[in-house]
C-alpha positions in Angstrom: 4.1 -15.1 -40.4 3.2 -15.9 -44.2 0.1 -18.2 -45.1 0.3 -21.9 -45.9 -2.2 -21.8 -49.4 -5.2 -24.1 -48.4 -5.5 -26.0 -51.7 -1.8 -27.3 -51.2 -1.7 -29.0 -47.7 -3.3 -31.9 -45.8 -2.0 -32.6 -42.0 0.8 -34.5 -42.8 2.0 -31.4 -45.0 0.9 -28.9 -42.2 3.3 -30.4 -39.7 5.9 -31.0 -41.9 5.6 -26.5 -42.6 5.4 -26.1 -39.0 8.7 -27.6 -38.2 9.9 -25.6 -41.1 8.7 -22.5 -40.1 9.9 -23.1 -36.4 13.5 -24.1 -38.1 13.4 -20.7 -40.2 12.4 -18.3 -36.9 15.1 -20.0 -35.0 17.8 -19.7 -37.5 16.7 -15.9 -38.4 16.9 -14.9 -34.8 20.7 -16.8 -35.0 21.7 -15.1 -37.7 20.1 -11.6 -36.8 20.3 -11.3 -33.2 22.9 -13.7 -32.6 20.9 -15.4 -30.2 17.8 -17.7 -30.3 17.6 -17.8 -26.4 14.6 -15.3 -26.6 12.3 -18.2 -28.3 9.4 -19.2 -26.3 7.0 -21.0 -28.3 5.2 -21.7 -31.7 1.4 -22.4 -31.9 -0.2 -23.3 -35.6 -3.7 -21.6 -35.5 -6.8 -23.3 -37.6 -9.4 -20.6 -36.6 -9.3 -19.1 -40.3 -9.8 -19.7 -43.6 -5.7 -20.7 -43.9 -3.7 -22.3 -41.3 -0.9 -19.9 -39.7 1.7 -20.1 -37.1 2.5 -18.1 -34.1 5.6 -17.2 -32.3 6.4 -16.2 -29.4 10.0 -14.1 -28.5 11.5 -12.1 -26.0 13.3 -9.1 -28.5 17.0 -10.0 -26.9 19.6 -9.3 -29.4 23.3 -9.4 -28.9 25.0 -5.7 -29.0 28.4 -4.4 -28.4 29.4 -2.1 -25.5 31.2 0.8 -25.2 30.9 1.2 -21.8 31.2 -2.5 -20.6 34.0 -2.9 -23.5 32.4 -5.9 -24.9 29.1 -7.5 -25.7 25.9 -7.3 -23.6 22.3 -8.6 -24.1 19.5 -6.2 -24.3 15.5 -6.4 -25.0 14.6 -3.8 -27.9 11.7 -5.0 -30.2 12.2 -1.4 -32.3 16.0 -2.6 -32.5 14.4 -5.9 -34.3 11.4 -4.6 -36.4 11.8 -1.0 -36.0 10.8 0.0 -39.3 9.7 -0.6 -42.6 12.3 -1.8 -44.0 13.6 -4.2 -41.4 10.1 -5.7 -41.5 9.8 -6.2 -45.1 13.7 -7.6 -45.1 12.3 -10.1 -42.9 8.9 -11.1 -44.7 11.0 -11.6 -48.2 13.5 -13.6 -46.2 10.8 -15.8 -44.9 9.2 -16.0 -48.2 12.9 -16.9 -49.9 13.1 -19.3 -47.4 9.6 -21.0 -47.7 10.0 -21.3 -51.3 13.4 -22.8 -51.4 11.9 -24.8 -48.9 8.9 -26.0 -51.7 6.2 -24.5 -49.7 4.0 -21.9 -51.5 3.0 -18.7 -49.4 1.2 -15.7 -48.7 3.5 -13.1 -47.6 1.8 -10.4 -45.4 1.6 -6.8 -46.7 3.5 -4.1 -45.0 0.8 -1.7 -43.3 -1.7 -4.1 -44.1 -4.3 -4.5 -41.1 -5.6 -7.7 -41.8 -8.8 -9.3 -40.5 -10.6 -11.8 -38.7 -13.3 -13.2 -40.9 -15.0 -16.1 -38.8 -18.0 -16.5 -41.1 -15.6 -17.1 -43.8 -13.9 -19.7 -41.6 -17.1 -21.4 -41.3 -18.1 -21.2 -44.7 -15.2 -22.8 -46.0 -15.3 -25.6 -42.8 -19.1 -25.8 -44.2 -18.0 -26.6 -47.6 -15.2 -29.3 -46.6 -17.9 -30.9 -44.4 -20.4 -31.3 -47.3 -17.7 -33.0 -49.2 -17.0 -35.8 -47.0 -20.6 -36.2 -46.3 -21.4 -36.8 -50.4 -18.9 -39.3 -50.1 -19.7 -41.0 -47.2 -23.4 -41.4 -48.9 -22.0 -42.8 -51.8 -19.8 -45.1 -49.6 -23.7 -46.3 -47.8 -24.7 -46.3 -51.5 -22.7 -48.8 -52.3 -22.8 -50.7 -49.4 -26.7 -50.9 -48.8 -26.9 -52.8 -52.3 -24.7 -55.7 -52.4 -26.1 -58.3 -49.9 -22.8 -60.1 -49.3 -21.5 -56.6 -47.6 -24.8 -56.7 -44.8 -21.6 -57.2 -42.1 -19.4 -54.3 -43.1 -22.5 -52.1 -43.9 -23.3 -52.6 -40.0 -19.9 -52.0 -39.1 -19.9 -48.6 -41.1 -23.3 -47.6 -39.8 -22.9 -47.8 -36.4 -19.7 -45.8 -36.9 -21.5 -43.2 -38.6 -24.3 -43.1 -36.0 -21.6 -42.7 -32.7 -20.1 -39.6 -34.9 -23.7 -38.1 -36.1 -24.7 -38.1 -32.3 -22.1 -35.7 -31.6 -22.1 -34.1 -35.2 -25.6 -33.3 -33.9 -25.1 -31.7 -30.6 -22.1 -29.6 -32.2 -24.8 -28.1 -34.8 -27.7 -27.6 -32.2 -25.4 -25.6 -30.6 -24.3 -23.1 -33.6 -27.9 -23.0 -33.9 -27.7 -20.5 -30.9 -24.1 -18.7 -32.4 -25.3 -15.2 -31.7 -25.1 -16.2 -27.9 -21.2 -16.9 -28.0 -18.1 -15.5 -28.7 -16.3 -16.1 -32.4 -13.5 -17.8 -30.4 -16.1 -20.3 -29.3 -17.9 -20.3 -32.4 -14.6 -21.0 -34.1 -13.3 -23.7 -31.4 -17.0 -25.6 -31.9 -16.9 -25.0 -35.6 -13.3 -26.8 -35.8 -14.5 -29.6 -33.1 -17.3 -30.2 -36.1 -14.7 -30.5 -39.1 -12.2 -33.0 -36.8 -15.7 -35.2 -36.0 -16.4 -35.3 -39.7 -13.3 -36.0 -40.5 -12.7 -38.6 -37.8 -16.4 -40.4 -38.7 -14.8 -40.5 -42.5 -11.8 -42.0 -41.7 -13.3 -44.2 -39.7 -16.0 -45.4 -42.2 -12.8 -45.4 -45.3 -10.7 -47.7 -42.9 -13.4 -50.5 -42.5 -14.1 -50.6 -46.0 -11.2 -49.7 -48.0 -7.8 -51.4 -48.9 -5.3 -50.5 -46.2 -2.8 -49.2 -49.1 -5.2 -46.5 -50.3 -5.5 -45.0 -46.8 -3.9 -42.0 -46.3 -2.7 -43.5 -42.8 -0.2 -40.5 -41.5 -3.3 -38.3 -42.3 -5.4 -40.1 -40.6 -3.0 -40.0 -37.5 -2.3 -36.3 -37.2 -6.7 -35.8 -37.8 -7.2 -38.8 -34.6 -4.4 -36.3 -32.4 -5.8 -32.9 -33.3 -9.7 -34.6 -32.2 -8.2 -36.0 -29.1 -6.7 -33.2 -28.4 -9.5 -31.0 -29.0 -11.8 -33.5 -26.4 -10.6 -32.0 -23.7 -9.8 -28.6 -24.9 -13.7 -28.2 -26.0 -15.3 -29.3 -22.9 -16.2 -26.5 -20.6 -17.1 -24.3 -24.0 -19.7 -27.4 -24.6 -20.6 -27.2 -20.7 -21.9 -23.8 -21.1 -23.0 -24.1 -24.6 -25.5 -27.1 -22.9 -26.4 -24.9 -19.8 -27.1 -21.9 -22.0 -29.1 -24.1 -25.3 -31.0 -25.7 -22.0 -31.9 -22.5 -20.2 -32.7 -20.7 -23.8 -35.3 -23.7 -24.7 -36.7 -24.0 -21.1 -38.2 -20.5 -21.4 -39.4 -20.8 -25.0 
C-alpha cells in the first residue's frame, strides 16, 4: 500500500489513515470482487523510515458459472492483480482515494523492488530522539533557575531519571547490534523512540498548561509503549543474556 509522508502525521493522524486505508481495501474488494469476505487483517508497520499498512486477503472473488448456471466463489490472486495494468488500476485508485480523502501519499512504482533500509530507520529515530532531548534540557534549563519551581523541578527529574534507566539499557544493547537481527534491532530501536517520547510527555504534562498538551497524542504514544512492554520482552531477555555473556569473557 502507498506511504503516509512523515512530515505530515503525528499518532492521532496515523490512526485516523489506518481506519481510512482499512475502509478503502474493504470497499475495493466490494466493488471489485463483490465480496469483502476474504479480509483477514490490517497491521500498520513503524519499522521504516514511513509508516505503512498491511493487509491481509484470501484472493476470493465472485464469478459466474457456466456450468453451475450461476455464480460461484473462487480463489485466484492472478484473477485480482494478474498484470500490470490491473495493479497500477488499483495503486491510482488508492492514490485517488487517499487524496480525496486529504491524506498525501507515496504511491508504489510498478516493478519497483523496493527496500528495507534499517540504518535509515534508525537514523531518522536518531534524529527525532535528539529533538525531544534539546527540549527536554531546555525544559531542566528553565526549571533549575527559578527557586520557587524546586517542587516541580523534582517532580520532572525523577521522571526523567525512571525513563533514562531504561533509555540506558535500550542503548547498551544497540551497542552490541551486529549480534541481532534488523527485526530486533528495529523492534529495540522503536522501544527507544516510544520511551523518549513517553519520558517527554511525561515531563510536558507536569509542567505545562493542560490546553497546550497534545492529549490524544499523548494517548495513542502511552498504548503503542504499553503495548510494546510486553511485545519487547523476550528480545530484551536475550539481548541481557547475550550483552552479559559477551562482557563476561572480555
Amino acid at each position: 500500500m502507498g506511504q503516509l509522508i512523515p512530515e505530515s502525521i503525528n499518532y492521532h493522524k496515523l490512526n485516523e489513515w489506518a481506519n481510512i486505508e482499512i475502509n478503502f481495501m474493504k470497499q475495493w474488494m466490494k466493488n471489485n470482487l463483490k465480496t469483502d469476505m476474504g479480509y483477514l487483517y490490517s497491521a500498520v508497520h513503524m519499522d521504516e523510515t514511513t509508516p505503512h499498512i498491511h493487509f491481509g486477503f484470501i484472493p476470493i472473488s465472485k464469478v459466474f458459472s457456466k456450468k453451475l448456471n450461476g455464480e460461484r466463489y473462487i480463489i485466484s490472486n492472478n484473477r485480482i492483480f494478474g498484470g500490470k495494468k490491473q495493479l497500477q488500476k488499483f495503486n491510482n485508485y488508492h492514490a485517488n482515494y487517499l487524496t480525496k480523502a486529504g491524506y498525501e501519499i507515496e504511491p508504489g512504482e510498478i516493478g519497483s523492488k523496493g527496500s528495507y533500509n534499517a540504518m535509515n530507520f534508525r537514523q531518522v529515530k536518531e534524529f527525532e530522539r535528539n529533538n525531544l532531548e534539546n527540549e527536554i534540557n531546555n525544559i531542566f534549563n528553565e526549571y533549575n533557575f527559578v527557586k520557587n519551581n524546586i517542587k516541580e523541578f523534582n517532580k520532572i527529574k525523577s521522571i526523567n531519571d525512571d525513563y533514562d534507566s531504561l533509555i540506558y539499557e535500550i542503548k547498551q544493547y544497540l551497542k552490541y547490534e551486529n549480534n541481532f537481527t534488523d527485526y530486533e534491532i528495529n523492534q529495540l530501536t522503536k522501544y527507544l523512540d516510544l520511551a523518549e517520547k513517553m519520558k517527554y510527555y511525561k515531563i510536558i504534562t507536569t509542567v505545562a498548561n493542560p490546553k497546550i498538551v497534545d492529549f490524544k497524542n499523548m494517548s495513542l504514544i502511552e498504548q503503542e509503549f504499553n503495548k510494546m512492554v510486553f511485545k519487547i520482552n523476550p528480545i530484551m531477555q536475550k539481548e541481557y543474556d547475550l550483552v552479559s555473556s559477551l562482557e563476561r569473557e572480555l
